[in-house]
LODOKE-492603 format. One record per residue (C-alpha): x negated, y, z negated; residue number from 1; residue in three letters. Coordinates in Angstrom, 2 decimals. Layout:
<recs>
+---------+---------+---------+------+------+
!    east !   north !      up ! resi ! resn !
+---------+---------+---------+------+------+
!       X !       Y !       Z !  NUM !  ALA !
...
+---------+---------+---------+------+------+
</recs>
This chain:
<recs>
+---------+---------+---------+------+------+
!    east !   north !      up ! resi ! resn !
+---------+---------+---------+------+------+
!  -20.51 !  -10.94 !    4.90 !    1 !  UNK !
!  -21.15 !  -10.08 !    1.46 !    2 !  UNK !
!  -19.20 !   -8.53 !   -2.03 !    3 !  UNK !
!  -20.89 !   -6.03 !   -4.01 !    4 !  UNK !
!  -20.16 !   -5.65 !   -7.74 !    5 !  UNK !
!  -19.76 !   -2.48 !   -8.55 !    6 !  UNK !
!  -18.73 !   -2.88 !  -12.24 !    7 !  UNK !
!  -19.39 !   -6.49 !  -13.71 !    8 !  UNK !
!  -16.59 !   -6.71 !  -16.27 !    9 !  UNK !
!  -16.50 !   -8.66 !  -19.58 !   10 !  UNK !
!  -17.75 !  -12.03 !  -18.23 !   11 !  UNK !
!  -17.72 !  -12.57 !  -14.68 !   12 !  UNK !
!  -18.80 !  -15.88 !  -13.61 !   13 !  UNK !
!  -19.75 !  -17.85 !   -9.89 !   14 !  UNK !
!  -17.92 !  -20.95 !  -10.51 !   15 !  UNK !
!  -16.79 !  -24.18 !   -8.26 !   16 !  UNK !
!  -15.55 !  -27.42 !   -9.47 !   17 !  UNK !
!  -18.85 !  -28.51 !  -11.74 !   18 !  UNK !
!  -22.11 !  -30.27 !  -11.30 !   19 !  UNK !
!  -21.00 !  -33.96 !  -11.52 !   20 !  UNK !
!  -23.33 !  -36.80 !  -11.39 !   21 !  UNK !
!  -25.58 !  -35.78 !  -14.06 !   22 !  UNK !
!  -24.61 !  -36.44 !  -17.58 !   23 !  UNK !
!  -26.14 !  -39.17 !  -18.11 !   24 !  UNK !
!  -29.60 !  -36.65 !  -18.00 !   25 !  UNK !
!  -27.92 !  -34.34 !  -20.35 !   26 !  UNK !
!  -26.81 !  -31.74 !  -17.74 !   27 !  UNK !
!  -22.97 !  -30.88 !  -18.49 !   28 !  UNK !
!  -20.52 !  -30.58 !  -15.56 !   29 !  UNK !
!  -19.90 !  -27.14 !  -16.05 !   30 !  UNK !
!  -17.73 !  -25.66 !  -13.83 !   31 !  UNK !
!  -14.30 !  -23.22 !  -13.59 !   32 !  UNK !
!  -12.38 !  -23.19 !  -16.99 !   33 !  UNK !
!   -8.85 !  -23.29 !  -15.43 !   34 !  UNK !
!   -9.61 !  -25.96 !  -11.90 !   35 !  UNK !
!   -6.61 !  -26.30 !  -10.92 !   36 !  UNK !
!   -6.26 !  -21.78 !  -10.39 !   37 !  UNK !
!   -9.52 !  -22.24 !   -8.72 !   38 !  UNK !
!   -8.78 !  -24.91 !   -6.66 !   39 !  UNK !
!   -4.77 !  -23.58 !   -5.69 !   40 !  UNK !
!   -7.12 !  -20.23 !   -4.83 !   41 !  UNK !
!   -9.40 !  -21.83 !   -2.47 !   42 !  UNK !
!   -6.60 !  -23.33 !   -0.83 !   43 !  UNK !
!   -4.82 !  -20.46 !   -0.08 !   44 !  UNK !
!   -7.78 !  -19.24 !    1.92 !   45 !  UNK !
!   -8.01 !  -22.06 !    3.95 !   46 !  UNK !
!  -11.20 !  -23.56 !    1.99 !   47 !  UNK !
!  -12.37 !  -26.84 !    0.54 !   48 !  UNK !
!  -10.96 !  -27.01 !   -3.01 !   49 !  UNK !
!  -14.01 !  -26.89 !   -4.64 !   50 !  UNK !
!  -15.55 !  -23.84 !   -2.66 !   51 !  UNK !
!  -17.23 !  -21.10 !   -5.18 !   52 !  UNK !
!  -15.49 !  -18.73 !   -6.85 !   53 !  UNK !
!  -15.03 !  -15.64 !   -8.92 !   54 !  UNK !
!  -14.49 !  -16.68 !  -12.97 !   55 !  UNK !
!  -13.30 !  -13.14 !  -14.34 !   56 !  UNK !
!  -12.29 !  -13.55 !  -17.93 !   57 !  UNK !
!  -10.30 !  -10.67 !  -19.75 !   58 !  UNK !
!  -11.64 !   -7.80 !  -18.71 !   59 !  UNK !
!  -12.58 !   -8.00 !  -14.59 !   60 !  UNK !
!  -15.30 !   -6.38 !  -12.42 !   61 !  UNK !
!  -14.70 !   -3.89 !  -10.16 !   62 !  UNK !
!  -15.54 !   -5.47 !   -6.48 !   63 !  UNK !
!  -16.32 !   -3.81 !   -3.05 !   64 !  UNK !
!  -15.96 !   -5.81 !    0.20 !   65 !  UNK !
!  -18.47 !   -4.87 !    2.18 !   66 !  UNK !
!  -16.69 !   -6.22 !    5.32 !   67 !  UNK !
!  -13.33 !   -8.16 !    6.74 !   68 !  UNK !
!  -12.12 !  -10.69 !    3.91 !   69 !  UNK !
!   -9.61 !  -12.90 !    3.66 !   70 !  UNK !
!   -9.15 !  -13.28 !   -0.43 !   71 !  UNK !
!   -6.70 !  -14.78 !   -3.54 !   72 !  UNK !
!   -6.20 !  -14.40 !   -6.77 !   73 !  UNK !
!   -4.95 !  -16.77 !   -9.27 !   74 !  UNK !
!   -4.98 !  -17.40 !  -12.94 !   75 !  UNK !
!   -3.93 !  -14.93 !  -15.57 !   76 !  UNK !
!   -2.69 !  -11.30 !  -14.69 !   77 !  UNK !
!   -5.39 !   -8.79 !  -15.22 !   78 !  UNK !
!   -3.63 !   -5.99 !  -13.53 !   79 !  UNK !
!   -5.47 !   -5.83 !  -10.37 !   80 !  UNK !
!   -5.79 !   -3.25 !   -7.94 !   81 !  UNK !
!   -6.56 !   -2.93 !   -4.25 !   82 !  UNK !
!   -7.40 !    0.93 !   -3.55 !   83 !  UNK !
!   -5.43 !    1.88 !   -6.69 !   84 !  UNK !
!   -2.57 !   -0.26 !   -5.21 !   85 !  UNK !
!   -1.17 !   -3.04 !   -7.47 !   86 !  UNK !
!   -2.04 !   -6.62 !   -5.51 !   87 !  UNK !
!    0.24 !   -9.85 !   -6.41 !   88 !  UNK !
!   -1.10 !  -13.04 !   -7.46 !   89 !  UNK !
!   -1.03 !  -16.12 !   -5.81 !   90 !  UNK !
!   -0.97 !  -14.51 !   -2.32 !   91 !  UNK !
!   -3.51 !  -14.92 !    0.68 !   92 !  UNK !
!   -4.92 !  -11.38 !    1.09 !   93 !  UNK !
!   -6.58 !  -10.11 !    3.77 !   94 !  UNK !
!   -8.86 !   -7.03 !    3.10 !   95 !  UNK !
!  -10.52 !   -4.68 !    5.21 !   96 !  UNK !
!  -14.18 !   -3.46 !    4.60 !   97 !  UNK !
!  -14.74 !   -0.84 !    2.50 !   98 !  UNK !
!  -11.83 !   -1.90 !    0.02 !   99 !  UNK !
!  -12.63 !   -2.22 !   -3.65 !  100 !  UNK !
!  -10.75 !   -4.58 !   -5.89 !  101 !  UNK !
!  -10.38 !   -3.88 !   -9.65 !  102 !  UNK !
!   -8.68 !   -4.86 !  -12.58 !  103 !  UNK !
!   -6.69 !   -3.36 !  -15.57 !  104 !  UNK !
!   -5.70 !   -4.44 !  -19.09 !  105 !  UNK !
!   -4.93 !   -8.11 !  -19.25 !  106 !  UNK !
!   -1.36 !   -9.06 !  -19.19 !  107 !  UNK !
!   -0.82 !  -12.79 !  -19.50 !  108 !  UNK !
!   -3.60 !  -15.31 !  -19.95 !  109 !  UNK !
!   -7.46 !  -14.81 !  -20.04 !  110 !  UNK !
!   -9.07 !  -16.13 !  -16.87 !  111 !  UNK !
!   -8.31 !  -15.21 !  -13.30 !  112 !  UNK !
!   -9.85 !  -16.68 !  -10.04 !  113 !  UNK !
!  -11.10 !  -14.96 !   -7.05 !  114 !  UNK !
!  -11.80 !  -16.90 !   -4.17 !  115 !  UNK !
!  -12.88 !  -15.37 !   -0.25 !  116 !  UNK !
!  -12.34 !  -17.42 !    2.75 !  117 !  UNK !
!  -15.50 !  -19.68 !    3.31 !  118 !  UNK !
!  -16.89 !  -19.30 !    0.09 !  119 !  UNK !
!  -19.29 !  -17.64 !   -2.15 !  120 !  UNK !
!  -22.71 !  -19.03 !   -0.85 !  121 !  UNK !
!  -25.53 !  -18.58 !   -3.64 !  122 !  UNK !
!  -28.04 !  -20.92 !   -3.53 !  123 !  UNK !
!  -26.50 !  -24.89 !   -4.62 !  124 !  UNK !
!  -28.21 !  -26.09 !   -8.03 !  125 !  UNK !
!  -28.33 !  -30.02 !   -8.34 !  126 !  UNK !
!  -25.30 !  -29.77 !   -5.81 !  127 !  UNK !
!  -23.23 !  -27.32 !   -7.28 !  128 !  UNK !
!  -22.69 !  -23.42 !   -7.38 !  129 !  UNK !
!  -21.25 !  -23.23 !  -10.78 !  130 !  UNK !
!  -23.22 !  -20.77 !  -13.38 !  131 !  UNK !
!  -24.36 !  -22.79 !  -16.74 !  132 !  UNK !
!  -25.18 !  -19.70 !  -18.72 !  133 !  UNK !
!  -26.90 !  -21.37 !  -21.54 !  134 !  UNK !
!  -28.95 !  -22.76 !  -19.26 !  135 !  UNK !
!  -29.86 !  -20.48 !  -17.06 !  136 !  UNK !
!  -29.27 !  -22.00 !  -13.64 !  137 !  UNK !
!  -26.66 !  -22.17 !  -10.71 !  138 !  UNK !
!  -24.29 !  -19.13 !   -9.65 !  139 !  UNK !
!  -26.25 !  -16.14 !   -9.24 !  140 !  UNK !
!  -29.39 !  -16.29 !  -11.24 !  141 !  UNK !
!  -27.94 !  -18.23 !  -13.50 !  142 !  UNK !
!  -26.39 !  -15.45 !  -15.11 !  143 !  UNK !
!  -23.20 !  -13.22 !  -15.66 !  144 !  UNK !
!  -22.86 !  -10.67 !  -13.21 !  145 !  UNK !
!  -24.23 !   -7.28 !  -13.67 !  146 !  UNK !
!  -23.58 !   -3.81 !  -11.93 !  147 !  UNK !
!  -25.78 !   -4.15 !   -8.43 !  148 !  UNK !
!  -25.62 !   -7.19 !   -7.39 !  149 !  UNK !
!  -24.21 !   -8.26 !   -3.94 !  150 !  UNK !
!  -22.46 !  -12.25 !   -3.29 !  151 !  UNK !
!  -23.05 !  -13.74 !    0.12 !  152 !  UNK !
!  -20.08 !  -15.22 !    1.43 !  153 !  UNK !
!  -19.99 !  -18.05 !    3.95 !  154 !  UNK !
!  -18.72 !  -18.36 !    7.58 !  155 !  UNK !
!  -14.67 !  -19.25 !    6.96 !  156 !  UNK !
!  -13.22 !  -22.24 !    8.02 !  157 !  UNK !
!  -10.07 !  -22.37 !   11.12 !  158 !  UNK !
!   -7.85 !  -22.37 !    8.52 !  159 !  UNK !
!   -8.68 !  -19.28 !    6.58 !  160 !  UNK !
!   -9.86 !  -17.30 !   10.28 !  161 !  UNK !
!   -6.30 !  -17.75 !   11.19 !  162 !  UNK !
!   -4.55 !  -16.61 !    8.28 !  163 !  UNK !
!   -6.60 !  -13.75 !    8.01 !  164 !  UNK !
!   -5.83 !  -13.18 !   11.90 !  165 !  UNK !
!   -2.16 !  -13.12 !   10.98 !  166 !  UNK !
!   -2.15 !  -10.69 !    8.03 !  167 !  UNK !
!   -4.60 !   -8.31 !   10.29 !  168 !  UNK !
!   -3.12 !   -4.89 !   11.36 !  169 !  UNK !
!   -0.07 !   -4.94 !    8.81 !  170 !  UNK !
!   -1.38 !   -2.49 !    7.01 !  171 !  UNK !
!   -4.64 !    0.04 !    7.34 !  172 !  UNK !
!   -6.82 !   -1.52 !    4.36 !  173 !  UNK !
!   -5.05 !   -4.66 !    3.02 !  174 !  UNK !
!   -2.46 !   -7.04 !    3.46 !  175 !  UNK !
!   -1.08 !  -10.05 !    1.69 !  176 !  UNK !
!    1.28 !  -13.03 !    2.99 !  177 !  UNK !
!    4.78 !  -13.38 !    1.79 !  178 !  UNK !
!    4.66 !  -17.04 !    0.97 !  179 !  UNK !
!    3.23 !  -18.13 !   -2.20 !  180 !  UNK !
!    2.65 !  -21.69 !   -4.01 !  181 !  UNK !
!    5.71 !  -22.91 !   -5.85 !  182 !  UNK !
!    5.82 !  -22.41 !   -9.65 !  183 !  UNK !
!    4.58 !  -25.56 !  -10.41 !  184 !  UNK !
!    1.19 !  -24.71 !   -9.23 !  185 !  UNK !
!    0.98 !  -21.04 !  -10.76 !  186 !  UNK !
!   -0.16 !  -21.25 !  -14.62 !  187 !  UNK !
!    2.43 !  -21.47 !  -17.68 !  188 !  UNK !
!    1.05 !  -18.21 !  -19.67 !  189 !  UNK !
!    3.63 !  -18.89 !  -22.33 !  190 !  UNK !
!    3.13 !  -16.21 !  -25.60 !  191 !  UNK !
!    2.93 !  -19.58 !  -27.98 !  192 !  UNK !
!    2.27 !  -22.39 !  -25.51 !  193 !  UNK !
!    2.56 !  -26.12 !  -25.91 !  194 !  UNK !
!   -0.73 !  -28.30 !  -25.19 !  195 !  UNK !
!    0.12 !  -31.90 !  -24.56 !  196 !  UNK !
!   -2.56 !  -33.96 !  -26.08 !  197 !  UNK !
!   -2.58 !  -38.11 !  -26.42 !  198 !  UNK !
!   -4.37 !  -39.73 !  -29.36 !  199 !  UNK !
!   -7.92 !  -39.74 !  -29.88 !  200 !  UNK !
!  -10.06 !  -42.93 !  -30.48 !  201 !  UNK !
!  -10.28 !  -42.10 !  -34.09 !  202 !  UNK !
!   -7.07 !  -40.34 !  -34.51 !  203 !  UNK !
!   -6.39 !  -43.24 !  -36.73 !  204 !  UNK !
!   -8.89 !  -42.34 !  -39.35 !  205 !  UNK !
!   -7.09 !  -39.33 !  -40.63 !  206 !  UNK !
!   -4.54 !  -38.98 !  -43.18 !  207 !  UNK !
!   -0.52 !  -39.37 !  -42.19 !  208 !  UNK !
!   -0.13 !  -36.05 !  -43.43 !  209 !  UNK !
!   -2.89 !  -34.57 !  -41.35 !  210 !  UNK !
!   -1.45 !  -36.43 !  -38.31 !  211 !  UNK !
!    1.95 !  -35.28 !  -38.53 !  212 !  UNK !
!    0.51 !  -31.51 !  -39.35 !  213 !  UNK !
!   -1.47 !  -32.35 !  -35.93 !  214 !  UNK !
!    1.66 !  -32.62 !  -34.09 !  215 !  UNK !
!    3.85 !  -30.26 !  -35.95 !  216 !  UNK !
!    1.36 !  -26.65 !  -36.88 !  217 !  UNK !
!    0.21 !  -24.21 !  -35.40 !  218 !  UNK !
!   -3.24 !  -23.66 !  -34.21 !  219 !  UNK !
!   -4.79 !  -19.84 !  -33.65 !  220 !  UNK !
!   -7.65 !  -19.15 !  -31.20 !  221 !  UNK !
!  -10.44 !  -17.97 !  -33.01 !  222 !  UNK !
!  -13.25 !  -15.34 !  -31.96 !  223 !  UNK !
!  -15.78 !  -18.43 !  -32.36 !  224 !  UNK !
!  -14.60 !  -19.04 !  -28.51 !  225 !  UNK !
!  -16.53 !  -19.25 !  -25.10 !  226 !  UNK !
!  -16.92 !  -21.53 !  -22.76 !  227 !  UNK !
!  -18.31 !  -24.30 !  -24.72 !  228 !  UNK !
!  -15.15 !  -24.69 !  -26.46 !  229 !  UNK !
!  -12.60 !  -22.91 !  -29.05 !  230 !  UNK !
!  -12.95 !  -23.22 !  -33.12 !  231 !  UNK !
!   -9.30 !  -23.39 !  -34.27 !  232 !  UNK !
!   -7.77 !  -22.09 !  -36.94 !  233 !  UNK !
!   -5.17 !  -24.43 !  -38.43 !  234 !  UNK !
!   -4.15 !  -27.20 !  -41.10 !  235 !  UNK !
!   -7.14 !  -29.01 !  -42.85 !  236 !  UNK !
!   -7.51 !  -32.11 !  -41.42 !  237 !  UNK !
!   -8.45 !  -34.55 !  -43.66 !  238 !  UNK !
!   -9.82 !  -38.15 !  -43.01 !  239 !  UNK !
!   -8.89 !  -40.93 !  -44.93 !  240 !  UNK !
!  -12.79 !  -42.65 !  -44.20 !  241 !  UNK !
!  -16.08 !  -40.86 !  -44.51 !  242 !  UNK !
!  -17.61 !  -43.58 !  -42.55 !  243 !  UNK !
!  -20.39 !  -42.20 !  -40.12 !  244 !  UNK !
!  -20.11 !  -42.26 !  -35.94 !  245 !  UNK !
!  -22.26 !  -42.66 !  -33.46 !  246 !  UNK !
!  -22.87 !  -40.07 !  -30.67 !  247 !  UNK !
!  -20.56 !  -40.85 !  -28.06 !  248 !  UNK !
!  -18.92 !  -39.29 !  -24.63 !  249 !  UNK !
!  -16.61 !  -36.27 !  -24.96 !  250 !  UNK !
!  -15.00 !  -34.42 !  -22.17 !  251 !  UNK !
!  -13.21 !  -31.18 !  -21.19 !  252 !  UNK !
!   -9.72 !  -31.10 !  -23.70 !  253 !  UNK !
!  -12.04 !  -33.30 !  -26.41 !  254 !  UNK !
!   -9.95 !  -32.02 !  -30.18 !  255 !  UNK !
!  -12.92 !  -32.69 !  -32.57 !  256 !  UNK !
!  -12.79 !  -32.17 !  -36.30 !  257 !  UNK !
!  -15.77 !  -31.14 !  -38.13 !  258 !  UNK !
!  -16.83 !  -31.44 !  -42.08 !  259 !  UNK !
!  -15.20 !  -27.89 !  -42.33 !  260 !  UNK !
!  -11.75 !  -29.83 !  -41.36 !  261 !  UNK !
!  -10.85 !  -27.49 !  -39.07 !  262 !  UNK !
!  -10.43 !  -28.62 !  -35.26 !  263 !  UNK !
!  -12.42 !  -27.42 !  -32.55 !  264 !  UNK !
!  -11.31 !  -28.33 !  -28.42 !  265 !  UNK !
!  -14.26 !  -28.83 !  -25.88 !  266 !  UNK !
!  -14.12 !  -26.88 !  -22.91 !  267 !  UNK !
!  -15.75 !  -26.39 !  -19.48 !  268 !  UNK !
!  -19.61 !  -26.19 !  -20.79 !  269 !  UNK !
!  -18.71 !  -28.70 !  -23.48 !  270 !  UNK !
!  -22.36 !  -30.82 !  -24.60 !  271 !  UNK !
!  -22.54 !  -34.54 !  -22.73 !  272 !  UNK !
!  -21.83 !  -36.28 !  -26.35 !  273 !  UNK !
!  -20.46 !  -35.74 !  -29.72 !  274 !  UNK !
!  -20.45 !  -37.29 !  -33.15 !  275 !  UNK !
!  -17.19 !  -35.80 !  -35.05 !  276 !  UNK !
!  -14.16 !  -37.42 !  -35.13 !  277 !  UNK !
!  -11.72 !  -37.29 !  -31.91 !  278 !  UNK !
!   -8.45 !  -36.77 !  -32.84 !  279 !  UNK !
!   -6.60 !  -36.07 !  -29.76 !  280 !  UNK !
!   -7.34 !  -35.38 !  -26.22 !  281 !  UNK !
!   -5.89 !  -32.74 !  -24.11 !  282 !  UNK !
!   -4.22 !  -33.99 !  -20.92 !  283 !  UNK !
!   -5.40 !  -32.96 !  -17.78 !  284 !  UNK !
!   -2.64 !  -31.82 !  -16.36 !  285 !  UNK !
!   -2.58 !  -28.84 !  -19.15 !  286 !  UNK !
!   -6.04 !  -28.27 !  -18.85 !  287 !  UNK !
!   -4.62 !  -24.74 !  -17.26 !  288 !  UNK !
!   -2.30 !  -24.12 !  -20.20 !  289 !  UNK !
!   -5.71 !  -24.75 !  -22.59 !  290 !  UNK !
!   -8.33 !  -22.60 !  -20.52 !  291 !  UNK !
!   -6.01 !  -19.37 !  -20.75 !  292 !  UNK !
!   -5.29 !  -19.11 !  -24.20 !  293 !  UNK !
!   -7.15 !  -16.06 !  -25.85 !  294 !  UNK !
!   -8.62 !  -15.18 !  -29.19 !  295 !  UNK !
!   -5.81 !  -14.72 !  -31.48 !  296 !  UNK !
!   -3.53 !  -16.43 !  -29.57 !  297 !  UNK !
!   -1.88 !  -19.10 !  -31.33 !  298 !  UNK !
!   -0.15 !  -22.69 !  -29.57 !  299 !  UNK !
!    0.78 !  -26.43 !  -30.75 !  300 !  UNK !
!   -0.33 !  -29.73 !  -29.82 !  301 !  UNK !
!    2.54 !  -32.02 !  -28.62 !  302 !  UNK !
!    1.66 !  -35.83 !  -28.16 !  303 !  UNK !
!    2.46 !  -37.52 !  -24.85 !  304 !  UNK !
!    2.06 !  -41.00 !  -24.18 !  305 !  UNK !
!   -0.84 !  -42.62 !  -21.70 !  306 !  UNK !
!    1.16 !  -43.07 !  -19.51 !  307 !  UNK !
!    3.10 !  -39.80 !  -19.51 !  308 !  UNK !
!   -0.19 !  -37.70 !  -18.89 !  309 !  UNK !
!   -1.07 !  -40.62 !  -15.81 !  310 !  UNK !
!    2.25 !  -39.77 !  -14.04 !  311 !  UNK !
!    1.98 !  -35.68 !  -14.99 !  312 !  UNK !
!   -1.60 !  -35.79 !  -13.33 !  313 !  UNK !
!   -0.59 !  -37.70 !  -10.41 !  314 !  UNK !
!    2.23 !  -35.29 !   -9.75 !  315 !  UNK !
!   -0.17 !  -32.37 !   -9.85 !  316 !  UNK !
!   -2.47 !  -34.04 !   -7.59 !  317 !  UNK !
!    0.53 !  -34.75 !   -5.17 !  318 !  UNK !
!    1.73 !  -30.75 !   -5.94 !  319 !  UNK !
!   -1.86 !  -29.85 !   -4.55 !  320 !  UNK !
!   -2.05 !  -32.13 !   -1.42 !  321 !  UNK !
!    1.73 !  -30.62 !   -0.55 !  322 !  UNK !
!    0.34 !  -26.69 !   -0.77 !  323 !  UNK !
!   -2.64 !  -27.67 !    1.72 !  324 !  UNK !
!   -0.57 !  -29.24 !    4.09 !  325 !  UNK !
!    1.90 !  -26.80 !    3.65 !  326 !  UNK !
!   -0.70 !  -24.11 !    4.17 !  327 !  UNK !
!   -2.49 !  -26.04 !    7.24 !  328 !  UNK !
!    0.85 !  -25.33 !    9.04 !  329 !  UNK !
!    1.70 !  -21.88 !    8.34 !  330 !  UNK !
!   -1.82 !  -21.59 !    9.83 !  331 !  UNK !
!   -0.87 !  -22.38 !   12.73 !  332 !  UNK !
!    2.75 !  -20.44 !   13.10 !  333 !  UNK !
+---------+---------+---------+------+------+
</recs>
C-alpha cells in the first residue's frame, strides 16, 4: 500500500513523535510541530500515537492513494479536498484507491496532519521516522517532499481494519465517520491567541518594565520562522545584568532573548543547548496553540503558575487516553 505525491506543496514533511534518546550527542528530537494533532490523528485511525505522519504546512501537496486507506486529518484548515469534494477535519476517513486528496488556501492555523491507518513506513533513523531537514536524515531522504515520490504505508492495526470496514461501501470513493474528538482535543486557531508561558530560569534578570511588557504586549510572527523556532517581533526586552551564561538545556516552547532584545521561541528542530537568557517557557499543553501561529500573525504571552501548566498537561493526557478508549469501542460496534 503506498501514497504518491503528486504535487509536494510548500513544506511537506514525514513526521512522528521525535528521535528521543539522543541529545546528549547533539542530535535534536525533532519531530511533528503540533504532537498533540498528530497524535489525536493517529488515533483516529486506530494507530500507535506516535505512528508517522504527514507535516503539511500552509500550502499542502496534492496526494493520490494508490489503494484502500483508512486516513485523518487534523491541525489547521487548509481547505482540503477529496475528488474536488470538501473533506472535514478531525474525522476517520476511509478512501478508496485511485482518490486524490488536495488542499486549498489556508483558513485557520498553519500546520495540518495526515495520518493513514498503520503508518507511513520509510526506513526508521536512530529509532524514529521524523525528517531533520538540516540534517539530512530520517523521513524520506531526509528531505521535503517533491513531485514523484511514492510513501509506503504499513499493514494497519485491528483497530483501524475495522473502522475502515465500517465506513466501506457508504459511498463510491470516500467516506468519513460521524463521530469526531471533542473540542478539547481539536486546536484553538484563535485570530490573536493567548500562549500560556511560566517563568524562565532567568526571567528574573530583566527589567520590571520588560517583565510586565512580557505579560501584557503583543508579539508578531516574523518571516525569520521555520521549524527551528520563530523570531518575534515585540517590546525590547531589556536586562537589568549583562552578566554572561553558560550553554545550557532548552526545549520545545524555550522564549529566549538575544543582544538584539527581541524574543525568539524554540520550536520542534530547536538546537540541544542555548546560551541567551530564558525568560519564559511555553507550557506544554499550548504547545498546539504555539506550532500554528503563522508569519504575521500576532498573540500574547499569559503567565500560569507551575502548577497550573502540571494539572493542564495532565488533563490533556487524560483527554487523549479517553479518545482511544473511546475509539477502541466504536471499533467494535
Amino acid at each position: 500500500m503506498s501514497l504518491s505525491i503528486l504535487r509536494p506543496g510548500l513544506l511537506t514533511t514525514v513526521q512522528d513523535l521525535g528521535r528521543c534518546g539522543y541529545q546528549k550527542d547533539g542530535i535534536i528530537v525533532s519531530g511533528a510541530m503540533d504532537a498533540t494533532a498528530l497524535r489525536v490523528a493517529n488515533l483516529l485511525v486506530g494507530d500507535a500515537e506516535d505512528a508517522a505522519g504527514l507535516e503539511i504546512t500552509l500550502l499542502g501537496p496534492k496526494i493520490r492513494f494508490e489503494a484502500d486507506h483508512l486516513i485523518a486529518l487534523t491541525g489547521a484548515n487548509l481547505s482540503p479536498t477529496l475528488n474536488d469534494q470538501p473533506v472535514r477535519l478531525h474525522r476517520a476517513t476511509w478512501v478508496a484507491a485511485g482518490a486524490e486528496l488536495a488542499f486549498g488556501a489556508p483558513v485557520a492555523g498553519s500546520r495540518a496532519y495526515l495520518a493513514v491507518a498503520g503508518g507511513l513506513a520509510t526506513a526508521p533513523v536512530l529509532g524514529s521516522r521524523a525528517t531533520y531537514l538540516r540534517a539530512g536524515f530520517g523521513g524520506l531522504h531526509g528531505r521535503a517532499l517533491q513531485a514523484g515520490d511514492v510513501l509506503p504505508v504499513g499493514r494497519p492495526g485491528t483497530v483501524g481494519r475495522h473502522i475502515g470496514r465500517q465506513l466501506e461501501g457508504a459511498a463510491a470513493d470516500w467516506a468519513q465517520a460521524r463521530w469526531m474528538p471533542g473540542p478539547e482535543l481539536r486546536p484553538k486557531l484563535a485570530r490573536h491567541p493567548i500562549v500560556r508561558a511560566i517563568r524562565g530560569p532567568e526571567y528574573g534578570q530583566f527589567s520590571t518594565e520588560s517583565q510586565q511588557d512580557f505579560w501584557q504586549q503583543p508579539f508578531i510572527v516574523t518571516t525569520e520562522a521555520d521549524r527551528m523556532g520563530f523570531r518575534l517581533q515585540g517590546p525590547a526586552l531589556e536586562r537589568e545584568t549583562a552578566v554572561e551564561l553558560l550553554s545550557t538545556a532548552v526545549a520545545f516552547g524555550t522564549v529566549q532573548v538575544p543582544t538584539g532584545r527581541q524574543a525568539i521561541v524554540l520550536l520542534a528542530d530547536h538546537q540541544t543547548t542555548g546560551g541567551y537568557p530564558r525568560i519564559a517557557q511555553v507550557i506544554t499543553a499550548d504547545f498546539s496553540v504555539l506550532a500554528q501561529l503563522a508569519p504575521g500573525q500576532s498573540f500574547r504571552f499569559a503567565e500560569v503558575s507551575l502548577a497550573e501548566a502540571q494539572a493542564l498537561y495532565l488533563a490533556q493526557e487524560q483527554q487523549l487516553r479517553a479518545l482511544r478508549r473511546g475509539i477502541g469501542l466504536k471499533a467494535l460496534t
